[in-house]
C-alpha positions, 0 to 999 in steps of 0.5 A: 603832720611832719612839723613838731608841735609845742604845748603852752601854759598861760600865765600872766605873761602870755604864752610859754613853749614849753619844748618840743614833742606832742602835746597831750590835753585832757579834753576839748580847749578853746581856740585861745588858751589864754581863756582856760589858764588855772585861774580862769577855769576856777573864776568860770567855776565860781561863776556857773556855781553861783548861778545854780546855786541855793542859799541855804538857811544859815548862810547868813549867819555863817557869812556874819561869822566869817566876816568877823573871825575870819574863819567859819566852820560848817556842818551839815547833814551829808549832801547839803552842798557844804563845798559849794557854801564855802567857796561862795561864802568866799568868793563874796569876800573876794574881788574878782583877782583873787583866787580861791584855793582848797587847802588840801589835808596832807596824807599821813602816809605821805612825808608830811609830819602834821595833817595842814601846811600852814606855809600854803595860807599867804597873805590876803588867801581865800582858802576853804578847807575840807575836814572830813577828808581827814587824809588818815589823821586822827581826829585828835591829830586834826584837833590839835591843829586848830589853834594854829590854823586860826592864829595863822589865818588872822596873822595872815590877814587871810579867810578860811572856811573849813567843813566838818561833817554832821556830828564833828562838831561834839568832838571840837567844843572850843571851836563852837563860837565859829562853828555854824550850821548850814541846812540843806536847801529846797531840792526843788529850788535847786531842781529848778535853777538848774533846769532853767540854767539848762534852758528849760523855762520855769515850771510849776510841776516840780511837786510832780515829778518823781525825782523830788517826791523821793528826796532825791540827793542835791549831788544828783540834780546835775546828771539828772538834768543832763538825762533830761536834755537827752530825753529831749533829744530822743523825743523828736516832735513831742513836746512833754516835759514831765514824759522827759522827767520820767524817762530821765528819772527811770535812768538816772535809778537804774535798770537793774531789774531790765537788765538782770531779765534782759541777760537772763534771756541772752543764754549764748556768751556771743549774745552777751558779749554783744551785750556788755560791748553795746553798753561798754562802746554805746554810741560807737559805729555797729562795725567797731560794736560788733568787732569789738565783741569777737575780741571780748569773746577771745578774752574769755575763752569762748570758742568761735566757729568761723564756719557758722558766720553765715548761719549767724542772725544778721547784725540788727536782729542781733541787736534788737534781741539786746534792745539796741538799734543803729541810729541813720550813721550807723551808731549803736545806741540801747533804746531805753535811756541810761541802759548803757551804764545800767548794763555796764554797772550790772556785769561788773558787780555781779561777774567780778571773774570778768574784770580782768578779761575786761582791761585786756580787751579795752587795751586791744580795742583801744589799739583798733585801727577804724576806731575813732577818738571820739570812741576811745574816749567814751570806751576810757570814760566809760571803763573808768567809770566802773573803776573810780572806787577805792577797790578798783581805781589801782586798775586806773592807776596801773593801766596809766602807768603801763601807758606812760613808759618809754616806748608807748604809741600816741594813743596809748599816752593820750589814753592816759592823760584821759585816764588820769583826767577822770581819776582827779575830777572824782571826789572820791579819787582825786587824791588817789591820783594826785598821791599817783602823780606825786610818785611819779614826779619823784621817781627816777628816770621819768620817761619823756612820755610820762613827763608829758602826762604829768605836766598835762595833768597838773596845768589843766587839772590839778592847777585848778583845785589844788595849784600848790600840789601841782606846783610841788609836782612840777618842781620835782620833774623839773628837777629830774629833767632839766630843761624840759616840758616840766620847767617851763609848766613850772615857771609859767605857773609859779607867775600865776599869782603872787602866792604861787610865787611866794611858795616857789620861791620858798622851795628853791631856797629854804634849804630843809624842803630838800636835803639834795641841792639840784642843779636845775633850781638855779636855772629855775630861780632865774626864769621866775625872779622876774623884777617886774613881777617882784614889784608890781603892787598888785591889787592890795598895793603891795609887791613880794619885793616888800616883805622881808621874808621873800627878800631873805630868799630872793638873796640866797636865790641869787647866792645860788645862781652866782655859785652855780652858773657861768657869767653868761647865763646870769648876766640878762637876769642881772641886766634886767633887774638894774634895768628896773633899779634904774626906773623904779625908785620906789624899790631901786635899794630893795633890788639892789640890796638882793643883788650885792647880798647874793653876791656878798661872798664873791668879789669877782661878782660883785665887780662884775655887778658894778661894771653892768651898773655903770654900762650904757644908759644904767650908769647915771641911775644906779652907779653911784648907789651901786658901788656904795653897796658892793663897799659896804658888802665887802667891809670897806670904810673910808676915813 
């Protein structure tokens, strides 16, 4: 392909270019991305969780408690599905325009000086909260926050659903009247909803099955019911749910004690080499597996003597001996289900000295030349797996980094946008790599590669569960690379909502966000200050051009664009704006009252406003109203 590509962020206004250069996705988007913007991929997740999900006892009182104060806080046992309480007791309240957003505790390491951001609640908000990710506070520091959360909640007319763990509750006795507990609900129920989501019809047998007669954990019911459509899968012909649920079962526990006999018996290091590379490449073609293990062999010093080739077992007896096989295309496969990520888990834990050896090998296997898309990314999936804990997920981070600086290949930089992809959809690591991103975002020098990366990262991911992390992410690049991919991400997403706005607006205006005044917010200001926006009522029948706060900004917005840009890159927003001065009357004094007001301390400026007001079609609307406020902003009375 000789023509360049664009990547695009979709907002309400339809697509936006967002510059030239490749575009890098985190996975498989549908032909329309208007169906997959933040927005939407958020409503598709209420949605599919609302369908599996199980109404646990104490929903109802927390649902009455939330109705009446407008915040409830959680508690319940570990595993009793708290997150997925919270965002339907909400989305119950909410039509289905309103977004319902996380309000992200802020890492006390970080430049923040208290653990919440009252600024990210806006009026009408939908907002759950996490209280056990405490972010390093203390739980004194968090206490201390209550009171202003619930008095800016009702302030704001907003909803908030906080969630505290099991035993926090003693340690914040006055906030008892709203706290609620919630129980875990039947496994078999939960089991079953998803079983039938999956297609499987209603069953009787759930007693029976192993997974629930061991109380297994609410969060293993997704992964295990996917190994059970394996399963199905495997046993072309036969028809035998409960064989399913037991394969899938002695999957999901592991094979710990089949894969320790297994290596135990592998006593050459090219047998186990083929091994850990089945499991790390499982589903890759047998060429790819068994090159793939030749280099693995060379990371760890082992010696080969290529005159022995012809004395080696042929590849199949090699695999059999590792109870793998090759499937009619030539794929390797184990033949016991989830043995694959049993031995993967096993050479990790149990030979750490391999660690390193095992990142150089993926970044030399990653480069090979036959392998395909589909097997780079299982092979990222797969490696990143193992390292998606607190230990080792700098191995992640430092691997996306190297991936991300100026002079990388194509696959390297989509290697890191999956390798960020895997971090930020893990509970326990997202915030890791959100902090990575942040860090990123504020550094000097920020490569056009990683630039991509970012802007990928934060309209396909972090948009969707945290949209004012990303925007704040987005803001910074766009600062440091004017013009670039991250401005139009950035103005694409600040138009999203009206809060998305409202916090846009705050950043580029409230002058103690950033002690350095950056030559790109101008720029940046006039692409979101959209007059149609700013007035359209919305579904609460009131637009951002009514409060008073955002019309105080939209003035110093202005004031910055009239001292900073030339007459010619203005003149379309201003033309814009009394274009709808002349046909709204409802907001024609608020939109003109923001443009004199930011030209106040210029009169070569407000001269110019007054010459637009009277061009063309404009002047019998807004002239006369015009000109009686620039008279007014400079002081002249007439007797």
């Amino acid at each position: 392909m000789t023509e360049p590509s664009f990547s695009q962020f979709i907002g309400p206004r339809g697509p936006v270019n967002s510059g030239t250069g490749p575009q890098y996705n985190f996975g498989p988007w549908p032909t329309d991305p208007r169906r997959r913007s933040p927005r939407r991929q958020a409503t598709d997740h209420l949605r599919e969780l609302a369908q599996r999900f199980v109404y646990p006892a104490g929903f109802g009182k927390a649902r009455d408690t939330l109705r009446r104060y407008r915040t409830v806080f959680l508690y319940a046992p570990h595993g009793s599905g708290k997150s997925a309480a919270a965002q339907l007791l909400l989305r119950e309240l909410a039509t289905p325009d309103d977004s319902i957003l996380q309000l992200q505790v802020q890492d006390k390491d970080s430049d923040h000086y208290r653990p919440i951001d009252f600024t990210h609640i806006g009026d009408g908000d939908y907002v759950w909260l996490d209280l056990a990710d405490t972010g390093g506070w203390s739980r004194s520091e968090i206490r201390n926050e209550f009171a202003e959360l619930r008095f800016t909640v009702g302030q704001r007319a907003a909803y908030l659903v906080a969630i505290l763990g099991d035993q926090e509750m003693r340690f914040y006795p006055e906030i008892t009247n709203y706290c609620v507990r919630i129980d875990r609900p039947s496994l078999q129920e939960v089991l079953q909803r998803h079983l039938r989501m999956a297609g499987f019809p209603a069953s009787e047998s759930m007693e029976e099955l192993d997974f629930t007669r061991q109380n297994g954990p609410l969060g293993g019911v997704p992964e295990y019911v996917q190994l059970i459509i394996e399963a199905k899968e495997r046993a072309i012909g036969k028809d035998d749910f409960l064989e399913w649920c037991a394969i899938a079962y002695q999957a999901l526990t592991g094979s710990g004690i089949e894969v320790q006999d297994l290596i135990s018996k592998q006593t050459s290091g090219t047998s186990r080499a083929l091994l850990l590379t089945t499991a790390m490449l499982h589903g890759a073609h047998a060429d790819i597996v068994d090159q793939a293990a030749g280099v693995l062999l060379r990371k760890v010093g082992h010696s080969l003597d290529d005159s022995s080739l012809l004395e080696r077992p042929a590849l199949d007896l090699r695999l059999h001996d590792i109870q793998a096989e090759r499937d009619s295309t030539g794929n390797v496969h184990f033949k016991i289900l989830g043995f694959d990520s049993a031995v993967r888990s096993y050479f990790w834990t149990h030979i750490p000295d391999l660690r390193k050896p095992l990142r150089d090998w993926l970044e030399v296997v990653l480069e090979t030349d036959s392998i395909k898309q589909t097997e780079r990314d299982n092979l990222i999936k797969n490696f990143a797996a193992l390292c998606l804990t607190d230990r080792y997920s700098s191995i992640l981070t430092d691997l996306a980094e190297k991936y991300t600086g100026q002079d990388t290949k194509d696959t390297q930089i989509a290697a890191a946008a999956l390798i960020l992809q895997c971090g930020l959809r893990t509970d326990n690591c997202g915030r890791t790599f959100r902090r990575k991103i942040y860090d990123w975002s504020t550094s000097q020098n920020i490569s056009d590669r990683r630039e991509a990366v970012i802007v990928a990262a934060c309209r396909q991911e972090i948009a969707t569960t945290h949209p004012d992390e990303a925007l704040v992410r987005l803001h910074h690049v766009a600062r440091r690379k004017k013009g670039g991919e991250a401005h139009q991400a950035l103005v694409a997403l600040a138009s999203i909502d009206r809060r998305s706005l409202r916090q846009m607006l705050g950043r580029l205006t409230d002058p103690e966000s950033d002690a350095r005044r950056w030559d790109a917010d101008p720029a940046i200001f006039l692409d979101i200050a959209d007059p149609v926006v700013l007035t359209d009522p919305g579904e609460r029948n009131r637009p951002l051009m009514a409060e008073r706060a955002a019309i105080g900004q939209l003035v110093v917005g202005w004031r910055l664009v009239f001292t900073n840009l030339a007459y010619e890159i203005w003149l379309p927003c201003v033309r814009r704006w009394l274009e709808r001065a002349a046909v709204d009357e409802r907001h024609r004094h608020s939109l003109l009252d923001v443009l004199v007001g930011g030209g106040a301390n210029s009169p070569d400026v407000l001269a110019c406003l007054y010459a637009i007001a009277r061009a063309g079609a404009l002047s019998n609307a807004i002239s006369d109203l015009a000109l009686e406020k620039i008279t007014a902003a400079q002081g002249v009375k007439f007797a």
